[in-house]
Backbone as numpy.savetxt, mean C-alpha at the origin, in Angstrom:
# Nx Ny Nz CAx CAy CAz Cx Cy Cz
-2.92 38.57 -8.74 -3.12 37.71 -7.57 -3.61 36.33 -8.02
-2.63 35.34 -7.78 -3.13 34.07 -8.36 -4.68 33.80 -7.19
-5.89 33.16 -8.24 -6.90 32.73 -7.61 -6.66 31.03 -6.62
-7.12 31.17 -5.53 -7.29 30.02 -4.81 -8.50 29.38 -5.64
-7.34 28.00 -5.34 -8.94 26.71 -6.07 -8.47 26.00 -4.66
-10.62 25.98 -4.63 -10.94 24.49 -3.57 -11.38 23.16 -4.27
-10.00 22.35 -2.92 -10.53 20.70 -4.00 -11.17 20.17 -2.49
-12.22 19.12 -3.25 -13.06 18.29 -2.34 -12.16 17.06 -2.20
-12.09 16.66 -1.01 -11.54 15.48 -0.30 -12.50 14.69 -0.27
-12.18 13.21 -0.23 -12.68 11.95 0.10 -14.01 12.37 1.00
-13.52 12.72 1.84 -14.13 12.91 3.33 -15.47 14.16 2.96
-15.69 15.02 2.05 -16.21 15.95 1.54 -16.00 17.39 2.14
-14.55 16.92 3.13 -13.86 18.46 3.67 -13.03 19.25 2.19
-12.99 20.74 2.12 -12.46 21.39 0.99 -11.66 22.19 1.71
-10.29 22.03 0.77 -9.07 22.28 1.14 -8.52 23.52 -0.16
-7.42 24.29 0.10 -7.13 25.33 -1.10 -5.88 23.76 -1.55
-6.28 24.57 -3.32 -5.00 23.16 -4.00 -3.63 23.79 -3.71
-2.69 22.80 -3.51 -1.23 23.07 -3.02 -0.01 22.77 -4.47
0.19 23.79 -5.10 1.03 23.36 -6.24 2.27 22.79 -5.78
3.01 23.37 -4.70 4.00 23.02 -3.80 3.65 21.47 -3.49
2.78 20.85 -2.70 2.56 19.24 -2.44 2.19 18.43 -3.78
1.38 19.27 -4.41 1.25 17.95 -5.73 2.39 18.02 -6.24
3.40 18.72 -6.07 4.65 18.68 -7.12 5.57 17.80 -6.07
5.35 17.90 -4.92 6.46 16.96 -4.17 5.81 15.76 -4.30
4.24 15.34 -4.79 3.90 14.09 -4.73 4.52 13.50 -6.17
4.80 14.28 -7.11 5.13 13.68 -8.24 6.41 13.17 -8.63
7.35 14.22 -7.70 8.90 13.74 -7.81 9.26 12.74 -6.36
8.01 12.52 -5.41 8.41 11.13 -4.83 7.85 10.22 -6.11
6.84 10.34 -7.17 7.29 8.95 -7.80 7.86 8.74 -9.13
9.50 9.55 -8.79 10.72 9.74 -9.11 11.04 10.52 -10.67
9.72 11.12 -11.07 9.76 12.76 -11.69 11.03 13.44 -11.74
11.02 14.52 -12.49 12.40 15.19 -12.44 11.88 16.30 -12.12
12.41 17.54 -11.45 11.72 18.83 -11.17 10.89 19.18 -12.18
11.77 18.81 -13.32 11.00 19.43 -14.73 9.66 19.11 -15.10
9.76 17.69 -15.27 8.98 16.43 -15.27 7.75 17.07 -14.64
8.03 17.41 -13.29 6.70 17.84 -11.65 6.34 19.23 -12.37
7.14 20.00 -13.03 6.31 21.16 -13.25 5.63 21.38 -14.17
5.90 20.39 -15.26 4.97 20.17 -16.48 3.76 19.63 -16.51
3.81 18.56 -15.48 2.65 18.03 -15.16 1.55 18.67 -13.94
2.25 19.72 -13.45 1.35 20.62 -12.61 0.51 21.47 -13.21
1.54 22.44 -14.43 0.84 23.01 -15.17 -0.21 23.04 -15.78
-0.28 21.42 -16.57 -1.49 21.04 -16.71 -2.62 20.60 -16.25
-2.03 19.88 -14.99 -3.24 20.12 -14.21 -3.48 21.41 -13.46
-3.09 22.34 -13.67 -3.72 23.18 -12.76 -4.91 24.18 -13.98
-4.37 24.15 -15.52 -4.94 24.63 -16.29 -6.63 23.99 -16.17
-6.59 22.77 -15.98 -8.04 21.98 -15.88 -8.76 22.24 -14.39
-7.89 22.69 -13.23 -9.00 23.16 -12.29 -10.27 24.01 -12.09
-10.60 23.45 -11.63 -11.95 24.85 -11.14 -12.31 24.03 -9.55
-13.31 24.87 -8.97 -13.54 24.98 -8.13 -14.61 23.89 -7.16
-14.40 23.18 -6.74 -15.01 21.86 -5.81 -14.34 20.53 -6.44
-13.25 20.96 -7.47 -12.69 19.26 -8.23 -12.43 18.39 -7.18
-12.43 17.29 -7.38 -12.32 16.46 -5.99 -10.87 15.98 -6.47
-10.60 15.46 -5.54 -8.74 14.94 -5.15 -8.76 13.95 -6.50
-10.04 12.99 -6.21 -9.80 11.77 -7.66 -9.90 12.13 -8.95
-10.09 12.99 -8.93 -10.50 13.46 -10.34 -8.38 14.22 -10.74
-8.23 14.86 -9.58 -6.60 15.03 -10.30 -5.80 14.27 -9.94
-5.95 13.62 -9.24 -5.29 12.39 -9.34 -5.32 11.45 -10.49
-6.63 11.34 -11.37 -7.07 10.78 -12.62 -6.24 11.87 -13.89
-5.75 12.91 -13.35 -5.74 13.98 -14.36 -4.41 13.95 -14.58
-3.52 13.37 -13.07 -1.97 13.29 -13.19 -1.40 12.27 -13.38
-2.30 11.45 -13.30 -1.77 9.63 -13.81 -1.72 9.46 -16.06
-2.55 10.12 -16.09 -2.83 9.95 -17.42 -1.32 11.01 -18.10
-1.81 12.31 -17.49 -0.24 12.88 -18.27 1.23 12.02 -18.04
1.49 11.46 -16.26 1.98 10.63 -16.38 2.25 9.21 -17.62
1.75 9.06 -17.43 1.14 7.63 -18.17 1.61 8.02 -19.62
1.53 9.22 -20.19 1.39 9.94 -21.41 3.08 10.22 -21.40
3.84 10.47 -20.42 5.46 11.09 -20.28 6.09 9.43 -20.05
5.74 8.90 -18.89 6.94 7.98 -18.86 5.60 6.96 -18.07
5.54 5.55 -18.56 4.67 4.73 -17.99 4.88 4.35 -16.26
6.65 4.09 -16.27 7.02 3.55 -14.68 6.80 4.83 -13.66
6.47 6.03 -14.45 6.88 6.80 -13.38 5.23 6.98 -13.07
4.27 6.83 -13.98 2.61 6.49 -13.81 2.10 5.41 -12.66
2.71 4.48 -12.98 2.95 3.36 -12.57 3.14 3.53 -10.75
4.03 4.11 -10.57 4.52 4.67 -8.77 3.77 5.46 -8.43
3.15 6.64 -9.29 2.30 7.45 -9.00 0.93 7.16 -8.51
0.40 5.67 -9.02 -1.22 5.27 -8.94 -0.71 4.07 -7.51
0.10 4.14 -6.93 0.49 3.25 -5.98 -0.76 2.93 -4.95
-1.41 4.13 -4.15 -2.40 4.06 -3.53 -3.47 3.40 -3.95
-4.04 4.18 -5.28 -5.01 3.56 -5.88 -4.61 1.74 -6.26
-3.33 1.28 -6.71 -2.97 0.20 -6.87 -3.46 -0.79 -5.91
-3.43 -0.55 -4.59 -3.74 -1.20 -3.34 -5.18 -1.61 -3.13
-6.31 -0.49 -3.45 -7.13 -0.17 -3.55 -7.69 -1.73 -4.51
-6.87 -1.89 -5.80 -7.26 -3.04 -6.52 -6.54 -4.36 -6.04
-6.19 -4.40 -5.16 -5.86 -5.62 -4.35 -6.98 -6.49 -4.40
-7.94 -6.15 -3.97 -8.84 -6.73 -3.65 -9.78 -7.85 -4.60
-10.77 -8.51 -4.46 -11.89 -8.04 -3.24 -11.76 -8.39 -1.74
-11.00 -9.36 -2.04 -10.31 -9.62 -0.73 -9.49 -9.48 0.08
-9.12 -9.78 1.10 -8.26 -9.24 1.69 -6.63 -9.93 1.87
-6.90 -11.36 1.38 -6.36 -12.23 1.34 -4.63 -11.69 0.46
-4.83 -11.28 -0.60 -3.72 -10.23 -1.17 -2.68 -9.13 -0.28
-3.72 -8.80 0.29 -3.40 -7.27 1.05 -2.39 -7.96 2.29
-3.17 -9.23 2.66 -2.13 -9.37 3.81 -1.00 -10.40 3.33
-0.91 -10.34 2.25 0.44 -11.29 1.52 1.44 -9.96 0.83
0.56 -9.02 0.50 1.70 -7.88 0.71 2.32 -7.54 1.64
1.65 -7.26 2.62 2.07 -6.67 4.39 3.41 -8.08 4.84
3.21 -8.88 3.85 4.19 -9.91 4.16 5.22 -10.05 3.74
4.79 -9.01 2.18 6.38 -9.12 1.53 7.18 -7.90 2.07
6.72 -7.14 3.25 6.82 -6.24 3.77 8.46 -6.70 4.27
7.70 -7.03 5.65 8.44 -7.97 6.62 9.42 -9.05 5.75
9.38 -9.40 4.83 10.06 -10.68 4.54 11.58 -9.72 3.74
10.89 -8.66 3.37 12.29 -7.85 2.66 13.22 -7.20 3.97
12.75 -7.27 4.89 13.52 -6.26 6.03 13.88 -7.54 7.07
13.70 -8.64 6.31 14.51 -9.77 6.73 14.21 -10.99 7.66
12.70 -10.77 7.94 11.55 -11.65 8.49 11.69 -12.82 8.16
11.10 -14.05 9.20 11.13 -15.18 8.41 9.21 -15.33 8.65
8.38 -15.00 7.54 6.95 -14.93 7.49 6.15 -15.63 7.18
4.61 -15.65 7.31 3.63 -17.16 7.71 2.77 -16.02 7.83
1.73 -16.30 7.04 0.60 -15.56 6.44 -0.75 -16.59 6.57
-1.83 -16.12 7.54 -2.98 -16.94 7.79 -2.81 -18.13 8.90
-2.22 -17.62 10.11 -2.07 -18.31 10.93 -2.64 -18.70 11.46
-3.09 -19.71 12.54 -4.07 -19.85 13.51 -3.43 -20.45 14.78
-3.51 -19.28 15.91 -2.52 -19.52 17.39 -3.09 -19.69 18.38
-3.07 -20.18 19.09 -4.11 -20.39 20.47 -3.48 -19.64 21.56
-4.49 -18.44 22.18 -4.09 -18.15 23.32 -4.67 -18.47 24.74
-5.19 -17.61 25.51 -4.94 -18.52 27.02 -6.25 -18.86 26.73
-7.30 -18.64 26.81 -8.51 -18.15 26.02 -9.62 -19.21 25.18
-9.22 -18.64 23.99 -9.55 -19.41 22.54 -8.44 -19.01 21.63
-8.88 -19.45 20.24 -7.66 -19.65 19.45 -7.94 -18.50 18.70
-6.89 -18.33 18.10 -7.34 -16.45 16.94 -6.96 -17.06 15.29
-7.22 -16.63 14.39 -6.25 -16.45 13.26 -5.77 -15.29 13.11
-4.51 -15.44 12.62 -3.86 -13.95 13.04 -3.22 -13.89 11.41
-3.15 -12.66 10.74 -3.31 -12.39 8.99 -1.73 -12.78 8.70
-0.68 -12.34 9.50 0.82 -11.86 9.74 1.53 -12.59 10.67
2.47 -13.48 10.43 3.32 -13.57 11.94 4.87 -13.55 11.19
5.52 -12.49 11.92 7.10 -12.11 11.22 8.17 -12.70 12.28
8.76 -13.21 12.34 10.06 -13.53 13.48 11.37 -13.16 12.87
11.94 -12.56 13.63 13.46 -12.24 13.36 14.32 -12.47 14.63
15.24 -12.96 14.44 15.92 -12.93 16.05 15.58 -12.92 16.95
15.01 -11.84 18.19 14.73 -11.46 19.71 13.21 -10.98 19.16
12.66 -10.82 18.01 11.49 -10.21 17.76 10.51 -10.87 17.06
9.13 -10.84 17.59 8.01 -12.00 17.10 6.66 -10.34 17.19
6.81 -10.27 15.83 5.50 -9.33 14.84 4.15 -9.97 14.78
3.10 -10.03 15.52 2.01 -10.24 14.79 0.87 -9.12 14.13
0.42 -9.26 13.20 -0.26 -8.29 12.18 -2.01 -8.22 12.19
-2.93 -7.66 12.43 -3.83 -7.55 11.59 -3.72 -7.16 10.30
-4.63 -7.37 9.56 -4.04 -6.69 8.31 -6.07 -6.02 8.27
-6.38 -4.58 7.98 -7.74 -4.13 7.35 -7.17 -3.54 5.95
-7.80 -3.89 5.20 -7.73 -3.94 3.87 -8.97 -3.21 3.09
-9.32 -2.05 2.78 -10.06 -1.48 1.85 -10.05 -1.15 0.68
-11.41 -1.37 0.10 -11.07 -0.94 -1.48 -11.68 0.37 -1.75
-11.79 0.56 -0.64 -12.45 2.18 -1.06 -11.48 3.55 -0.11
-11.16 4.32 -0.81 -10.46 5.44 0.15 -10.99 6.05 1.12
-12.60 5.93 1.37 -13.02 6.64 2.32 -13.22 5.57 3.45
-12.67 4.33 3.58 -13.14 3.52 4.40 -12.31 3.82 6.00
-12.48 3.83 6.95 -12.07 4.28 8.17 -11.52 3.02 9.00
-11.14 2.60 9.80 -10.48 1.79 10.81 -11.36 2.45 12.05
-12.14 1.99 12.62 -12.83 3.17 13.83 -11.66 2.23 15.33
-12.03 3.03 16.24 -11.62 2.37 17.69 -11.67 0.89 17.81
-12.73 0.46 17.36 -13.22 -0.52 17.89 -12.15 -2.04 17.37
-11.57 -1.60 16.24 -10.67 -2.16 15.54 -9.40 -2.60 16.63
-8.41 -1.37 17.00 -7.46 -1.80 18.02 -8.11 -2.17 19.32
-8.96 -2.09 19.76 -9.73 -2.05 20.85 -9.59 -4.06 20.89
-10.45 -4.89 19.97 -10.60 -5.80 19.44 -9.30 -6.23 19.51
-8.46 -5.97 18.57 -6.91 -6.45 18.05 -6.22 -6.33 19.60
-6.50 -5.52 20.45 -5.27 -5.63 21.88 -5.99 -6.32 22.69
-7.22 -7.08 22.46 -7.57 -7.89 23.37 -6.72 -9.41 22.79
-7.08 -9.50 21.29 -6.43 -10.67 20.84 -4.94 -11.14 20.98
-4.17 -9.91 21.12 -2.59 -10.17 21.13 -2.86 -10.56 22.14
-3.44 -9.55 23.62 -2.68 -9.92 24.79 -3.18 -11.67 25.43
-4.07 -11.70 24.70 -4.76 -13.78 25.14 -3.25 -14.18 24.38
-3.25 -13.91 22.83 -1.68 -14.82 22.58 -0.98 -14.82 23.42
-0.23 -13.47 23.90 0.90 -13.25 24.38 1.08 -13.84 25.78
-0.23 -13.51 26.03 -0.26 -14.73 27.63 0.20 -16.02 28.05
0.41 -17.14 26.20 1.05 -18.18 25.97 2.00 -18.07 25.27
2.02 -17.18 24.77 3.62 -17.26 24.02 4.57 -17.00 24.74
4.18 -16.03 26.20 5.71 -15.44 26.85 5.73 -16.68 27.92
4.91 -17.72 27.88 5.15 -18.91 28.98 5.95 -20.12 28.30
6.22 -19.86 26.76 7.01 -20.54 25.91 8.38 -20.51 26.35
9.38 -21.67 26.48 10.75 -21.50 26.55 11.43 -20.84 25.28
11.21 -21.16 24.26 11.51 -20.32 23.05 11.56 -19.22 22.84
11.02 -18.36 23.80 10.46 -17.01 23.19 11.20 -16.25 24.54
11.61 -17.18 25.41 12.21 -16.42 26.60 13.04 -15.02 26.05
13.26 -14.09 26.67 14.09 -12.67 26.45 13.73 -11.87 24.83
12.40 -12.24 24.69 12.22 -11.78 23.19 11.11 -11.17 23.43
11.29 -10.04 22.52 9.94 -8.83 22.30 8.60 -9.61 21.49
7.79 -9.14 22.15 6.05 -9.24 21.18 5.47 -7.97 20.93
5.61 -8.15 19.30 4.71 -6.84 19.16 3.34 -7.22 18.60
2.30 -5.74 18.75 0.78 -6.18 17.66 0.97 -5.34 16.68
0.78 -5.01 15.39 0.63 -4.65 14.85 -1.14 -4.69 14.15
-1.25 -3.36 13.52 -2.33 -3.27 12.49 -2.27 -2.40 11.08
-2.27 -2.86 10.07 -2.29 -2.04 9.22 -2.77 -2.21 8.17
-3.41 -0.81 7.87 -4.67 -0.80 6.75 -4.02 0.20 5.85
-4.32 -0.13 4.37 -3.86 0.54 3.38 -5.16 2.00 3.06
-5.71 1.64 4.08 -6.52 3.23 3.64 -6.26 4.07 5.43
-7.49 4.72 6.34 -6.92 5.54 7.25 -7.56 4.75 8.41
-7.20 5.08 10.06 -8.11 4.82 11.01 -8.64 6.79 11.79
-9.32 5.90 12.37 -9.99 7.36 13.08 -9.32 7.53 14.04
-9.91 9.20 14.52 -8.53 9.80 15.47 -8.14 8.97 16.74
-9.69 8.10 17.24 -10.05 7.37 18.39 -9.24 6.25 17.93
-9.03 5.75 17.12 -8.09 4.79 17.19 -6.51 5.04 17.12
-6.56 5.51 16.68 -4.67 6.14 16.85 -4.51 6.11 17.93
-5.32 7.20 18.79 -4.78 8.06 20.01 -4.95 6.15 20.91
-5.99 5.14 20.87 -6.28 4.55 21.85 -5.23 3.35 21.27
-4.94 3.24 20.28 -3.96 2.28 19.95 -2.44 2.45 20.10
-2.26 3.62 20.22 -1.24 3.95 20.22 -0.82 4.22 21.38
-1.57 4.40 22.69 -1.87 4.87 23.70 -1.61 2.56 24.79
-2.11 1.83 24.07 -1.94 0.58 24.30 -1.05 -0.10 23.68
-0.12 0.66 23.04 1.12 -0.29 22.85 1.09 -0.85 21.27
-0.01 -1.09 20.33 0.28 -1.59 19.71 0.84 -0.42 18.49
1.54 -0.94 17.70 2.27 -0.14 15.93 1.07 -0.40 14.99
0.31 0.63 14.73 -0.88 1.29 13.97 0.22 1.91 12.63
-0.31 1.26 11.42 0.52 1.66 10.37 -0.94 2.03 9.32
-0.74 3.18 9.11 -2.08 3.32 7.39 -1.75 4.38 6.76
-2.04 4.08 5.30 -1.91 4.99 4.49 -1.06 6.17 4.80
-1.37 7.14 5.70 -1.12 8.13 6.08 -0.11 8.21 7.35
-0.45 7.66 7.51 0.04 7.12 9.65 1.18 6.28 10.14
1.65 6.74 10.68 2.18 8.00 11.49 2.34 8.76 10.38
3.36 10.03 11.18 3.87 10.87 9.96 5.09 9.96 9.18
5.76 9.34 10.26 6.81 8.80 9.61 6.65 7.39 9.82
7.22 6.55 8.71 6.54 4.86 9.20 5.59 4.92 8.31
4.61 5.65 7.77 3.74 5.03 7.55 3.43 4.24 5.80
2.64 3.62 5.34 2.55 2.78 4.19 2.79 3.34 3.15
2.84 4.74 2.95 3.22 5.65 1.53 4.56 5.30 1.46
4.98 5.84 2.95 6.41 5.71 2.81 6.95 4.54 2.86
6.56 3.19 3.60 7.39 1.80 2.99 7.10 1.34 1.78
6.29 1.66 1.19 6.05 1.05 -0.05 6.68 1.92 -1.35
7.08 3.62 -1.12 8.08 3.86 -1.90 9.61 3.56 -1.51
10.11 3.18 0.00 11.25 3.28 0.18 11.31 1.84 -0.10
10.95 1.06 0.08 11.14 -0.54 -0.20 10.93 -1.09 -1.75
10.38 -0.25 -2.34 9.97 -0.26 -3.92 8.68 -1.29 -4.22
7.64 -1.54 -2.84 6.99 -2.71 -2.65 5.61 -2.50 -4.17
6.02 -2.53 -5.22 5.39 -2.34 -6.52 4.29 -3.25 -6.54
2.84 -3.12 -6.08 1.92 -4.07 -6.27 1.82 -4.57 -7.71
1.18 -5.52 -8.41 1.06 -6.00 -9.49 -0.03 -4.78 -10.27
-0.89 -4.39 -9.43 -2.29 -3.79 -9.50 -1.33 -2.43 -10.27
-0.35 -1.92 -10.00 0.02 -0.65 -10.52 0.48 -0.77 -11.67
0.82 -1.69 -12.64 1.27 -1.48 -14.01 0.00 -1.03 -14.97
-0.04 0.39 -15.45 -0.35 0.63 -16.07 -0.91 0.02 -18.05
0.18 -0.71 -18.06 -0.33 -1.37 -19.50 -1.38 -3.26 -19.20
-1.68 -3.26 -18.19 -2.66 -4.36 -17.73 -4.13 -3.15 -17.49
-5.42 -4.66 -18.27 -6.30 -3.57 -17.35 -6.69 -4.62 -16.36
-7.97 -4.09 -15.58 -8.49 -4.96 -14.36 -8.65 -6.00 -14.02
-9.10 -6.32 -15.73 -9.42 -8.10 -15.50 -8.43 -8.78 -15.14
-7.14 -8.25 -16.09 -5.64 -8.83 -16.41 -4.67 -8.68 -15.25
-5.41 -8.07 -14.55 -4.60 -7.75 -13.17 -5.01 -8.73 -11.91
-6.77 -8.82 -12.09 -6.42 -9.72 -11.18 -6.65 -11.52 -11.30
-6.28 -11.43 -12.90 -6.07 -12.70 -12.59 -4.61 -13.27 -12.21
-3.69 -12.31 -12.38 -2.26 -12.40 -11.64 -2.04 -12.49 -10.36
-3.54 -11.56 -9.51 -3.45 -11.71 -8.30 -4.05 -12.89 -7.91
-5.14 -13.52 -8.41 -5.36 -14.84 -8.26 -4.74 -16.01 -8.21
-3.45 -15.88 -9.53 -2.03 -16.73 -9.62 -1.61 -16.29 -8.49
-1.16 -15.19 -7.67 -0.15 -15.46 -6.08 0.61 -14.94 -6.79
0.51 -13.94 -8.19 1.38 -12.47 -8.37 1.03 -11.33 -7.48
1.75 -11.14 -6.63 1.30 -9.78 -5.99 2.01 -8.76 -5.76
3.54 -8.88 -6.22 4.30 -7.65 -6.75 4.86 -7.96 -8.09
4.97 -6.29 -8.21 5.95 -6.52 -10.41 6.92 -7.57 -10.18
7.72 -7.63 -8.60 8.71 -8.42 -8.96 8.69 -9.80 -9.37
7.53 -10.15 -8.63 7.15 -11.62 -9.42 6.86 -11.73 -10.32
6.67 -10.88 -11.70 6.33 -11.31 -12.82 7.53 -11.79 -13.60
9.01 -11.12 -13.40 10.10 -11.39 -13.57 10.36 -12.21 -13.72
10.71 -13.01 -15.09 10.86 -14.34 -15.63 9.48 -15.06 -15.51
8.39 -14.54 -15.54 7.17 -15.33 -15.29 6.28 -15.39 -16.45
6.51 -14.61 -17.48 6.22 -13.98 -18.67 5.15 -15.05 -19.08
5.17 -16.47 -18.99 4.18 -17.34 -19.46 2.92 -16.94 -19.07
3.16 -16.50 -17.70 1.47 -15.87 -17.89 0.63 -14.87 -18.08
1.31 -14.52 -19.20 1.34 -13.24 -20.35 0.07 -13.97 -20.73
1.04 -15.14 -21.57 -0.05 -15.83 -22.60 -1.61 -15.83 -22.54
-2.00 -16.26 -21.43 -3.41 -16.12 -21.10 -4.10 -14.95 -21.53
-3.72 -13.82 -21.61 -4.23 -12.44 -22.47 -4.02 -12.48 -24.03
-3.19 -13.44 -25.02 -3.19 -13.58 -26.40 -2.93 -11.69 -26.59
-2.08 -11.51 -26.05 -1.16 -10.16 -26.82 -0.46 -10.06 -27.87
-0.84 -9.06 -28.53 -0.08 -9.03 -29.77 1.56 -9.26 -29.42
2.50 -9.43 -30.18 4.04 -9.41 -29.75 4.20 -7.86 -29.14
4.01 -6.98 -29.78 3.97 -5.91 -29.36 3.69 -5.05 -28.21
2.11 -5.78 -27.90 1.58 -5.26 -26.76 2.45 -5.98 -25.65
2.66 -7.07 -25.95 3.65 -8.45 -25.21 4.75 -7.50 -24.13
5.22 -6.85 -25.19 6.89 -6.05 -25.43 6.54 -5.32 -24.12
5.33 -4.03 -24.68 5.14 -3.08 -23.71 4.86 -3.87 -22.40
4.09 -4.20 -22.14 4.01 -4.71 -20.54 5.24 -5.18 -20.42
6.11 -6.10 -20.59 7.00 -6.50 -20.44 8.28 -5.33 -20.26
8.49 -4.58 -20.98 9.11 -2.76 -20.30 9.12 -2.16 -19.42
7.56 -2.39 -19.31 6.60 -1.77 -18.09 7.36 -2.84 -16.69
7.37 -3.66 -16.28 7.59 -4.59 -15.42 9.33 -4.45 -15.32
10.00 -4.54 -16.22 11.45 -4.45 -16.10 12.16 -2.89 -15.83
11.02 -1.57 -15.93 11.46 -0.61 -15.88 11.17 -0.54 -14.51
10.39 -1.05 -13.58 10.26 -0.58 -12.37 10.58 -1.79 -11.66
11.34 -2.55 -12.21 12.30 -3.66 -11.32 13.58 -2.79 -11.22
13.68 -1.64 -12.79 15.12 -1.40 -12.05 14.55 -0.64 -11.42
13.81 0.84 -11.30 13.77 1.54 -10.46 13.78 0.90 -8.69
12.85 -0.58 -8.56 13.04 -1.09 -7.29 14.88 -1.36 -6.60
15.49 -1.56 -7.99 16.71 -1.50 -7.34 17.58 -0.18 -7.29
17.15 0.61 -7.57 17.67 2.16 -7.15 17.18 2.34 -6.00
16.10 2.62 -5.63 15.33 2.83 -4.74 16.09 2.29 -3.13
């Protein structure tokens, strides 16, 4: 009788470990069956009982990391986000390259006046008949929550915009949406009340479908923060340059230099960045 192991969650709820889900988490970041069962194995040899989620998550990035770097690389995606920071300022220039790949024309750090007072608003996307505006909550910690009070706040602010925007001749016969989305979770009170008022609540997890796991593997949206052969420092001073996906490093290589890498080490990052440009174009 195989023994049940309990892992501790973020949240300090304990769950039985799922060999079945960690293996589908590994071949979404594009593993081979084989690949997912080798790396289960071993982590499951290192369990025992109260391990917390980060700790195998730390346990499957490294064997990763150890088999194939790009496929490490997709795997630490969450955590990648996580190093966005300290600000938030990043997070909502991602949420931009969001929109701008699905064909947006986008404007990041706006400031709009509604009937009211004026807002700054993180996101504004226009496409044709459709005008997106965004909060963007941005955490660097996984246990950080979105409570009610968040959409509660955010649907007072759209609807003062929207009060002047739909009196615009421009905007005649065209949709307004609100959006919010946080790369970590909101609480149940906010889903149910945001979702319940109209606005598109996107996090980590949320919805089931739609939500940020899934655009950011189906879009290939590769933060800078996830290449494995950079460490922290080196990461965010790229994010400081206004690198904020692999794809921008692409032909950008000069600002390698600033780290004085051996040719070698040069090489590897440079692998690292071109192997998950192609994977972005499979994807």
């Amino acid at each position: 009788m195989v023994k049940t192991i309990l892992v501790s969650k973020q949240s300090g709820e304990r769950q039985p470990f799922s060999k079945e889900k960690f293996i589908e988490s590994i071949v979404r970041a594009g593993a081979t069956g084989d690949i997912a069962m080798e790396v289960a194995d071993e982590v499951i040899s290192n369990l025992y009982n109260g391990i917390t989620t980060r700790e195998i998550y730390k346990n499957a990035f490294q064997i990763l990391r150890r088999k194939m770097r790009s496929l490490a690389a997709r795997y630490s995606l969450k955590n990648a986000l996580l190093e966005l920071g300290p600000s938030g300022y990043p997070f909502e220039r991602f949420v931009g390259e969001f929109f701008r790949k699905e064909g947006f024309m986008v404007k990041t750090g706006q400031t709009i006046f509604g009937k009211c007072i004026q807002h700054e608003v993180d996101v504004v996307a226009e496409k044709e008949d459709l005008t997106i505006m965004v909060e963007c909550k941005y955490g660097n910690e996984q246990s950080k929550v979105s409570g009610v009070q968040v959409p509660l706040y955010v649907n007072s602010r759209f609807n003062d915009i929207k009060s002047v925007w739909a009196q615009e001749e421009r905007n005649q016969g065209k949709e307004f949406q609100g959006w919010i989305v946080t790369n970590t979770r909101f609480s149940t009170d906010a889903e149910t009340y945001g979702t319940c008022a109209g606005l598109h609540l996107v996090g980590w997890a949320f919805p089931d479908k739609g939500n940020l796991r899934e655009i950011v593997e189906s879009k290939a949206l590769f933060p800078v923060t996830s290449l494995t052969t950079l460490n922290k420092k080196q990461k965010q001073f790229l994010v400081e340059k206004g690198i904020i996906l692999n794809e921008h490093l692409l032909g950008r290589y000069d600002l390698l230099e600033s780290f004085e890498f051996s040719p070698k080490k040069r090489d590897s990052v440079i692998n690292e960045i071109e192997a998950l440009s192609a994977v972005a174009k499979i994807l």
